[in-house]
C-alpha positions as CSV (number, residue, x, y, z in Angstrom):
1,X,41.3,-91.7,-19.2
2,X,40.3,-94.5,-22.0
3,X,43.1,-97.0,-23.0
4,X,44.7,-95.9,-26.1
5,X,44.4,-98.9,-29.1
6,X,47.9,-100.2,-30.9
7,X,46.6,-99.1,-34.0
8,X,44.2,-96.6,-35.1
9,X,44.3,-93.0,-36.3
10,X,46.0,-89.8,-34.2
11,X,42.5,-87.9,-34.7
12,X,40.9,-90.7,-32.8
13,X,43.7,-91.6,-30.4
14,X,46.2,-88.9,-29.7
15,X,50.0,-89.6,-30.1
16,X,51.0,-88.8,-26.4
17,X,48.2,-91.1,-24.9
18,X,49.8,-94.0,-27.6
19,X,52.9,-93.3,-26.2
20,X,52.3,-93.5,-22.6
21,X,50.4,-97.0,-23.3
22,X,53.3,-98.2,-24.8
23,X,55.7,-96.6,-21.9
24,X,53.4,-98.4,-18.8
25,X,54.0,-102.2,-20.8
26,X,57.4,-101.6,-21.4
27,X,56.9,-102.1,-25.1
28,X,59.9,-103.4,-27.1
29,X,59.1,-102.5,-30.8
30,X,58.4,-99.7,-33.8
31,X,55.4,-97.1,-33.8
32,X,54.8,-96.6,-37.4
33,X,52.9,-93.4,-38.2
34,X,51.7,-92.9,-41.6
35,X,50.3,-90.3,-44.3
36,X,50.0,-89.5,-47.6
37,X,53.1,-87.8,-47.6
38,X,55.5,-90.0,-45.4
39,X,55.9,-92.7,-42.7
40,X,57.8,-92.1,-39.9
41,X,58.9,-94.4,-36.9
42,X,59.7,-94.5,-33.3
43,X,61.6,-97.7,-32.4
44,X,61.3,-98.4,-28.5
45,X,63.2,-100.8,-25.7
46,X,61.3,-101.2,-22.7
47,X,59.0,-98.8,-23.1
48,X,61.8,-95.8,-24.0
49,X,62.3,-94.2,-27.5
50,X,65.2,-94.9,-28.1
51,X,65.4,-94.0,-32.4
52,X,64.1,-92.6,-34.8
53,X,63.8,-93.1,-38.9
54,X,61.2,-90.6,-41.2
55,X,61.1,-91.2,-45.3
56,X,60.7,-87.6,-45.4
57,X,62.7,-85.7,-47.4
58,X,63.3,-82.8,-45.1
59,X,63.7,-85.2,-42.0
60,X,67.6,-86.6,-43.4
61,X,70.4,-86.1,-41.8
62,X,72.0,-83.7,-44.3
63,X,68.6,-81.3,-44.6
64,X,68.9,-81.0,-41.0
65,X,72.1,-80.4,-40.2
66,X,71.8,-77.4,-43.0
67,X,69.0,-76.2,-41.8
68,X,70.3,-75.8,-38.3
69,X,73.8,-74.2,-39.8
70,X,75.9,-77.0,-38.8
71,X,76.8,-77.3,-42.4
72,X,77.0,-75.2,-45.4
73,X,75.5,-75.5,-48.7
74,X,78.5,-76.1,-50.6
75,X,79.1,-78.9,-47.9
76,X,75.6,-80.2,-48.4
77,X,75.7,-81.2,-52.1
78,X,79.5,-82.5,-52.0
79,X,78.4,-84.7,-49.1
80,X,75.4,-85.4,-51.2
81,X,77.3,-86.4,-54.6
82,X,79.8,-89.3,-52.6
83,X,76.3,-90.6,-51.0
84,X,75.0,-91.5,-54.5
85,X,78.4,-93.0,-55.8
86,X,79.5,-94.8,-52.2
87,X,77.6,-97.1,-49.6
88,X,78.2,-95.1,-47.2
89,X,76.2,-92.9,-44.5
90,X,76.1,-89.2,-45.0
91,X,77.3,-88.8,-41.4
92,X,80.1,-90.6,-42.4
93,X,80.8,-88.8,-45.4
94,X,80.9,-85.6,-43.3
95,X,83.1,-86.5,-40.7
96,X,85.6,-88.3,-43.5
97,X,85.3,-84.6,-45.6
98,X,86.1,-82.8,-42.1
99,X,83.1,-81.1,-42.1
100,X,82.1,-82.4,-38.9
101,X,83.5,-83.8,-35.8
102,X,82.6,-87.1,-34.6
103,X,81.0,-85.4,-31.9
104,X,79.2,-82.8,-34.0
105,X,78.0,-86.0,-36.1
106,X,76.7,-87.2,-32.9
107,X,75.0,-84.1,-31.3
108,X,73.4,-84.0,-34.8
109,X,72.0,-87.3,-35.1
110,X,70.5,-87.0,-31.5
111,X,69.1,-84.1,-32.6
112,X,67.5,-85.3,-35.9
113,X,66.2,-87.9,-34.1
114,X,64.5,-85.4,-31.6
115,X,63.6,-83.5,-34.3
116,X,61.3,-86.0,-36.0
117,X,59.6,-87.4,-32.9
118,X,58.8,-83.6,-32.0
119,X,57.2,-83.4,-35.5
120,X,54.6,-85.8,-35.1
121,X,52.8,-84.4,-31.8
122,X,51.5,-81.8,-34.2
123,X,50.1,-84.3,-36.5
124,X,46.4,-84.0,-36.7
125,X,46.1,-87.3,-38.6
126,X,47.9,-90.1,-39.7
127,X,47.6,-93.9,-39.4
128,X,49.5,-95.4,-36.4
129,X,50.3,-98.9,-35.7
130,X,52.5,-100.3,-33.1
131,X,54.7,-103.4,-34.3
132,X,55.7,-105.7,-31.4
133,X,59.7,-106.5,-31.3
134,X,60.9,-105.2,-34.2
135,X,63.6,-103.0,-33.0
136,X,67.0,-101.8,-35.9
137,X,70.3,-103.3,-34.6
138,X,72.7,-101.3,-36.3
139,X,72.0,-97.8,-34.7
140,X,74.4,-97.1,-32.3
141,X,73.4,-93.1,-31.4
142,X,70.5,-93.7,-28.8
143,X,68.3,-91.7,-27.0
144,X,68.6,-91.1,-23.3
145,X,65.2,-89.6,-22.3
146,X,62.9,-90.3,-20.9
147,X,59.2,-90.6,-21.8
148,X,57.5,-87.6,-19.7
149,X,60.3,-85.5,-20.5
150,X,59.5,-85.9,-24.2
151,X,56.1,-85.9,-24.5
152,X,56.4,-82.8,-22.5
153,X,58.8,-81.5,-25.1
154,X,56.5,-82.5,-28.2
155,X,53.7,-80.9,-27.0
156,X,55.0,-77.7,-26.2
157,X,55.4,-77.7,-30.4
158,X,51.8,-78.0,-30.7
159,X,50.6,-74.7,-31.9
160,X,46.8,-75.7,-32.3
161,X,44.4,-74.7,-30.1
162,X,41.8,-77.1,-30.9
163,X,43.9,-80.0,-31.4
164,X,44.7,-79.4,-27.6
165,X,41.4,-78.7,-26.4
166,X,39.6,-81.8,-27.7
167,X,42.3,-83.9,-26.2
168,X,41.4,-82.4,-22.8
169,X,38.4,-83.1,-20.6
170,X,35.8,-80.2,-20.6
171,X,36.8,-76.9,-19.4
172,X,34.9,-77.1,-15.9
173,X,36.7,-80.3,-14.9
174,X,39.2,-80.2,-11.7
175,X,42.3,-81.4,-12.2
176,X,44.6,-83.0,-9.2
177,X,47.9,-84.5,-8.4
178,X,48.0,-88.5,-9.5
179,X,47.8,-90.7,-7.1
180,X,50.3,-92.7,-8.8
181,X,54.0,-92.0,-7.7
182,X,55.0,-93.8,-10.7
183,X,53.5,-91.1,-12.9
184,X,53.4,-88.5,-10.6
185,X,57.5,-88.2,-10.2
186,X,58.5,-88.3,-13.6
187,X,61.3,-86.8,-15.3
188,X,60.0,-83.8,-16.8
189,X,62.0,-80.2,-16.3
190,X,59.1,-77.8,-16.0
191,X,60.0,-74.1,-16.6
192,X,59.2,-71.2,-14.4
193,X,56.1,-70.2,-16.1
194,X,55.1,-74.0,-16.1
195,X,55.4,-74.2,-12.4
196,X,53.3,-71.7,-11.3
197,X,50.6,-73.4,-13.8
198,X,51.2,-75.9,-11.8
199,X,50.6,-74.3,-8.7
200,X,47.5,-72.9,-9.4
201,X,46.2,-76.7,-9.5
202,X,44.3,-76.8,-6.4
203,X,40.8,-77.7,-6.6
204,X,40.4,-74.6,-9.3
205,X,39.0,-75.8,-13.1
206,X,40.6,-75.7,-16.0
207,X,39.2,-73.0,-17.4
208,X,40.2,-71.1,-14.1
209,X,43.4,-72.2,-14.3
210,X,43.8,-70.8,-17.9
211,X,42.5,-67.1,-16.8
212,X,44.9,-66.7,-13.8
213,X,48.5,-68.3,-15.3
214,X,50.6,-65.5,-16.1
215,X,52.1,-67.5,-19.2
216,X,48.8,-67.0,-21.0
217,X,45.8,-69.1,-21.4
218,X,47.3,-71.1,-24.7
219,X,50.9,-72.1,-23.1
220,X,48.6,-72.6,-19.8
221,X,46.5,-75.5,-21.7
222,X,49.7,-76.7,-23.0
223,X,51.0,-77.4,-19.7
224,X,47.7,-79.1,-18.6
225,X,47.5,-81.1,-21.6
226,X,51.1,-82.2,-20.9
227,X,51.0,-83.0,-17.3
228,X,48.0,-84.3,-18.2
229,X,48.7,-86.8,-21.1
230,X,51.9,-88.3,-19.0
231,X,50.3,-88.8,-16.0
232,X,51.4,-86.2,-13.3
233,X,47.8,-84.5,-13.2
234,X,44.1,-86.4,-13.3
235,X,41.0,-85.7,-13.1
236,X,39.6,-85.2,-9.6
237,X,38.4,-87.8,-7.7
238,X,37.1,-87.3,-4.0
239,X,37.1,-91.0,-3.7
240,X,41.1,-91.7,-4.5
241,X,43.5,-91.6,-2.0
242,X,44.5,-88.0,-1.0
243,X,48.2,-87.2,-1.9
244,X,50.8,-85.9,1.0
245,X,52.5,-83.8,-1.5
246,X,52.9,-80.1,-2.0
247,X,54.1,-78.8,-5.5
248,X,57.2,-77.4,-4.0
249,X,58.3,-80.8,-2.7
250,X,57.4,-82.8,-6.3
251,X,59.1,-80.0,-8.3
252,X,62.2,-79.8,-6.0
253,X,65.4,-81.1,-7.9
254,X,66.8,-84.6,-6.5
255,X,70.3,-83.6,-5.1
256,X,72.3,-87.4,-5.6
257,X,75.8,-87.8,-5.7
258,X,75.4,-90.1,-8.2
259,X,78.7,-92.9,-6.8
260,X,77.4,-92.4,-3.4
261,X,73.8,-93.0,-4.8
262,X,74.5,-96.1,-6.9
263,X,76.2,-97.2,-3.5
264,X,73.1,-97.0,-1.7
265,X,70.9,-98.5,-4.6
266,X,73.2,-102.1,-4.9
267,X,73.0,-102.2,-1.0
268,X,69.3,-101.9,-0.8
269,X,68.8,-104.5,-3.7
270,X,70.9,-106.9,-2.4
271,X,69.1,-107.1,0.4
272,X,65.6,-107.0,-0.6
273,X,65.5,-110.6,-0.2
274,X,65.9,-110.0,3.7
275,X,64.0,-107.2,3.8
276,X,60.0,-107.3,4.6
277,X,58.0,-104.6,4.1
278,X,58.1,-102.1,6.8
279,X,61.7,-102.4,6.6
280,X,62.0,-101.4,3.2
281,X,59.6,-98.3,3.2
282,X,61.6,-97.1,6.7
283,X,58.8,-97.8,9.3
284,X,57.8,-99.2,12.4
285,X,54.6,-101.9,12.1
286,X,53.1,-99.5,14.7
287,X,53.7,-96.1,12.4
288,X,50.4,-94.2,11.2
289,X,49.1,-94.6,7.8
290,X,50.2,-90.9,7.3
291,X,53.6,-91.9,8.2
292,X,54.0,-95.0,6.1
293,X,52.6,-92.9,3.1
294,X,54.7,-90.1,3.4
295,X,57.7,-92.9,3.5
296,X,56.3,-94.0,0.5
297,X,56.3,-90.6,-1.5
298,X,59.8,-89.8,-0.4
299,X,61.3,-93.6,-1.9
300,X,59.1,-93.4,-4.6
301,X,60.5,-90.1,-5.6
302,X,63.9,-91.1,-5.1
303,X,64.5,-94.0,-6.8
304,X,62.1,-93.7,-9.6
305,X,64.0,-95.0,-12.9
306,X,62.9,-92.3,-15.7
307,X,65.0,-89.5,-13.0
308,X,68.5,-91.5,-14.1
309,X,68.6,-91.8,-17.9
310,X,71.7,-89.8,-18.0
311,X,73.4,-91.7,-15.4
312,X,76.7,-93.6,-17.7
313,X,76.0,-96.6,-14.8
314,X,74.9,-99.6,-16.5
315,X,72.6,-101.6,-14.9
316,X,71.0,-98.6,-12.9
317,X,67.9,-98.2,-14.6
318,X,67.3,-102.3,-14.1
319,X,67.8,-102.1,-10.4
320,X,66.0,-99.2,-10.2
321,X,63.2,-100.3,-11.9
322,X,62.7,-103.3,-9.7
323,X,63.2,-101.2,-6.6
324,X,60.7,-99.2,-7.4
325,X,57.8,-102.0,-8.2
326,X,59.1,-103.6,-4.9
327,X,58.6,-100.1,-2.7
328,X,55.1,-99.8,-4.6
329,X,54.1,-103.6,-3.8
330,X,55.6,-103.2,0.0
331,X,53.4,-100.0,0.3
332,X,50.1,-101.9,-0.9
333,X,50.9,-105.1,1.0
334,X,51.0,-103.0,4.2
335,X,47.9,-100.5,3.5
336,X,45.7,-103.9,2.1
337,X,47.1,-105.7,5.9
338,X,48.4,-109.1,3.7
339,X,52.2,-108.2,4.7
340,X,52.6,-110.9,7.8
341,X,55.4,-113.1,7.2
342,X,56.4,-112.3,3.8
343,X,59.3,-110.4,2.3
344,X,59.9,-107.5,-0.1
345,X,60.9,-109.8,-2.7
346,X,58.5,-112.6,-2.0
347,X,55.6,-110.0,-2.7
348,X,56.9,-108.2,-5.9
349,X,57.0,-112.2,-7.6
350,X,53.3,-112.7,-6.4
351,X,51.9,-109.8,-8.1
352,X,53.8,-111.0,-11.1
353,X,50.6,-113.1,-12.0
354,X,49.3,-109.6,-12.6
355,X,51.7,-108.4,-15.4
356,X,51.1,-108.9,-19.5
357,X,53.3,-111.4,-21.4
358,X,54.5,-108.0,-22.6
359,X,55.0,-106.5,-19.3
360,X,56.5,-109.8,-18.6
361,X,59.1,-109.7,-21.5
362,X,59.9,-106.3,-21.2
363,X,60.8,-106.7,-17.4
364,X,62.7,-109.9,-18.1
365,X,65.1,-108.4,-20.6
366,X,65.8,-105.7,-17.9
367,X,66.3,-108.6,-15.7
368,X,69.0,-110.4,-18.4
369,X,70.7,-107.0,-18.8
370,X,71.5,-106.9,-15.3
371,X,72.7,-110.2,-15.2
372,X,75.0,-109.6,-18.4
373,X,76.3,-106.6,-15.7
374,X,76.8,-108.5,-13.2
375,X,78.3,-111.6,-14.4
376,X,80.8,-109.1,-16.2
377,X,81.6,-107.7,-12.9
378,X,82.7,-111.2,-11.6
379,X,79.2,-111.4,-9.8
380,X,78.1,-114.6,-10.5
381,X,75.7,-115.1,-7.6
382,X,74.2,-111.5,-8.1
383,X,73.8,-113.0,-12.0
384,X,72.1,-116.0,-11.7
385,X,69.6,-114.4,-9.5
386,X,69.1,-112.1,-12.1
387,X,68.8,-114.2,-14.8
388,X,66.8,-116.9,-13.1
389,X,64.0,-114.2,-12.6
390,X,64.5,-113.7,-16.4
391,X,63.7,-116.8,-17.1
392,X,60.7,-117.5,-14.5
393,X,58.9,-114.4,-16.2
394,X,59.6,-115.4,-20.1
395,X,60.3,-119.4,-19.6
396,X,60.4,-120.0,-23.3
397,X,64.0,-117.7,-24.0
398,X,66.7,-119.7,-24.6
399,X,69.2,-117.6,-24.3
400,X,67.7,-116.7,-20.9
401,X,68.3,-120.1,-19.3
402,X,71.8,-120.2,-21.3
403,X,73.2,-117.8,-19.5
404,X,71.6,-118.6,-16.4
405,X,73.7,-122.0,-16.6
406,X,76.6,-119.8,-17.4
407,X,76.4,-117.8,-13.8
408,X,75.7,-121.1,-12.3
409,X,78.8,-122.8,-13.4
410,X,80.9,-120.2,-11.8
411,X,79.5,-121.0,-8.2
412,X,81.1,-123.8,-6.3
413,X,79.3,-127.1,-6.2
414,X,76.3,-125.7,-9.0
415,X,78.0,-127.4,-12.0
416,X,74.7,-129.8,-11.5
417,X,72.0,-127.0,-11.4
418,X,74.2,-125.5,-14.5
419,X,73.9,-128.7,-16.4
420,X,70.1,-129.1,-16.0
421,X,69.5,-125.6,-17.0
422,X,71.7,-125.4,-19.9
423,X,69.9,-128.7,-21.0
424,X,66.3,-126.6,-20.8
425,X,68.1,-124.0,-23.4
426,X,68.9,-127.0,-25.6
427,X,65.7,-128.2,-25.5
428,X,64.4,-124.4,-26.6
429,X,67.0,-123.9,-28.9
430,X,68.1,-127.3,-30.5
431,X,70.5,-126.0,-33.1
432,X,72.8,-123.6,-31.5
433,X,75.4,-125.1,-31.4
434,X,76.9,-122.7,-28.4
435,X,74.7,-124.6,-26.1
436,X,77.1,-127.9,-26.8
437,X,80.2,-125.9,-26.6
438,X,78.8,-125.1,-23.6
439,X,78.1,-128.1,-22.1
440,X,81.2,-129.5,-22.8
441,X,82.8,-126.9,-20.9
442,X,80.3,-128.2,-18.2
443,X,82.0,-131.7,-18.6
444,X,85.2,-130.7,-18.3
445,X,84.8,-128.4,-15.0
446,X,82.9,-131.7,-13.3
447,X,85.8,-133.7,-14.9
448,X,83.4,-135.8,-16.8
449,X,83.4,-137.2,-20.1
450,X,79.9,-137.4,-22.2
């Protein structure tokens, strides 16, 4: 499958391929999609849509909330007359007129917000370019879904064959599990009908595939093209790594208690630092490659990040996250034999040499949010691990090594580690004048006067 471009047109470079690009660098930014008639915008954090905006008439907040019969007519045009003579949002309008609840308003702008994304996977064309870190910082109503789950949504609104078809490889290809437990245990909620397409993936071709699914052959192809564009299903390959995985076992629903899970995710983070490999993944150094694999699959499936996005637990995602590239890296130190000696952690920061400076960015910020978590918790140690690994992966954040000297100065005798640090923030950021205030409050903790 060729690398989607940044910026290009969707009849050249389909939206769900875009997306996924943008989802493996854990992008921070807009995707601005353009036509004659509108341009519309996805504004994603780490990779994750997490808003929506469309100049489109039909795509406000009012026109879809009528539309859908959460509101009347009559409630429409008052709602519209206060939005011309106030500065005011019309979802504030509607709450203030009673019209809504302020749960109804939110329901409603989660679903506008759905609603537009959906509507582009059935463009045909339209200019696309992906903007690097501009993100809005006023929305507060965000998105918790996660990118399989809605590509798979917005393309089962795709109601053109062809549009499908030339997105797919040619109908005699064989399609397979990936061999990627990243993409292959996504969050996606197949329905009935989608699983048994599913199940009929086994060494048959497409076009086979589309003749036996009871769904019929068009919701068939949209399933392919789905499982397909995310990542869950590839092309065959006899030469890739066979996968220990039956259908049944990947679409089986993960049963967590999610306080006893969380639990078990902050004791197996805090000790990947203790940890090598084959204790990680569960093994013995003497277990079979079969055994170590199918270790693999079942961690891998477990503590993949896009399966929590509902979880309320803040931080989760970040730990989870890094868990998950650590398992991965554990698993290929052990198959490539370069795991002697070295530790879960020590490996996951080797291959960082691998990563984008996006990549890098995006897993940095997910390493400062974890560190806000934790130093709120009282965790200072657990925080300035966190944020030191921010700052080794994007060095030239300020605010990084700010609060890095923050967590530090909370942990007996580090007030001189805190100092140094908070002076490489200074040096970053010269005029903010928090870094002083800072620093003096450094001072004062060492009883020193500068």
């Amino acid at each position: 499958m060729k690398e989607s471009p940044l910026r290009g047109n969707l009849k050249d470079h389909t939206l769900p391929f875009v997306l996924v690009r943008l989802n493996r660098e854990r992008a921070t930014g807009t995707l601005r999609v353009s036509t004659d008639l509108f341009t519309k915008k996805l504004y994603l954090n780490s990779g994750i849509v997490i808003f929506a905006s469309s100049s489109y008439e039909d795509d406000r907040l009012g026109e879809m909330l009528l539309k859908s019969g959460k509101i009347n007519l009559q409630q429409y045009k008052r709602s519209v007359e206060l939005l011309k003579t106030t500065d005011k949002r019309q979802g504030a309008i509607l709450v203030e007129l009673g019209y809504l609840s302020p749960k109804d308003l939110f329901r409603g702008v989660k679903y506008q917000v759905k609603e537009i994304i959906y509507s582009l996977f059935q463009l045909e064309n339209g200019d696309f370019e992906f903007l690097p870190d501009e993100v809005p910082a006023e929305e507060v109503i965000t998105l918790k879904l996660g990118m399989g789950k809605l590509i798979y949504e917005g393309i089962k609104r795709i109601d053109n064959w062809t549009t499908i078809q030339r997105a797919m490889p040619e109908m005699n290809t064989r399609l397979q599990l990936s061999s990627d437990p990243k993409s292959l245990f996504q969050e996606v909620e197949l329905r009935s009908e989608d699983k048994e397409t599913l199940s009929l993936v086994d060494g048959t071709t497409i076009e086979e595939i589309l003749n036996e699914s009871s769904s019929g052959s068009f919701e068939a192809l949209k399933t392919l093209y789905a499982l397909y564009s995310i990542g869950i299903l590839e092309v065959a390959d006899a030469s890739k790594e066979s996968i220990s995985i039956s259908i049944e076992e990947l679409t089986k629903e993960t049963n967590n208690e999610e306080t006893d899970f969380i639990r078990e995710v902050n004791g197996l983070f805090s000790r990947l630092d203790s940890l090598n490999p084959y204790d990680l993944l569960g093994v013995k150094r003497e277990s079979s490659s079969a055994e170590i694999k199918k270790s693999y699959y079942r961690l891998a499936k477990k503590f993949h990040p896009d399966r929590y996005f509902t979880s309320e637990y803040e931080g989760l995602k970040s730990k989870l996250t890094t868990l998950f590239d650590t398992i991965t890296k554990a698993y290929n130190s052990i198959k490539n034999g370069s795991s002697a000696g070295e530790t879960a952690t020590t490996i996951l920061r080797t291959n960082e040499d691998e990563m984008t400076k996006q990549q890098k960015q995006a897993r940095a910020y997910e390493q400062y949010k974890r560190g806000l978590y934790e130093l709120k918790a009282g965790n200072a140690w657990q925080a300035s691990e966190a944020f030191r690994w921010a700052t080794r992966l994007d060095p030239k954040n300020a605010r990084y090594w700010s609060h890095l000297s923050l967590s530090l100065s909370n942990i007996p005798k580090r007030l001189k580690e805190a100092e140094a640090t908070l002076h490489q923030a200074i040096r970053l950021d010269p005029f903010n004048a928090g870094h002083y205030a800072n620093l003096g409050s450094i001072y004062m903790k060492a009883g020193l006067k500068k």
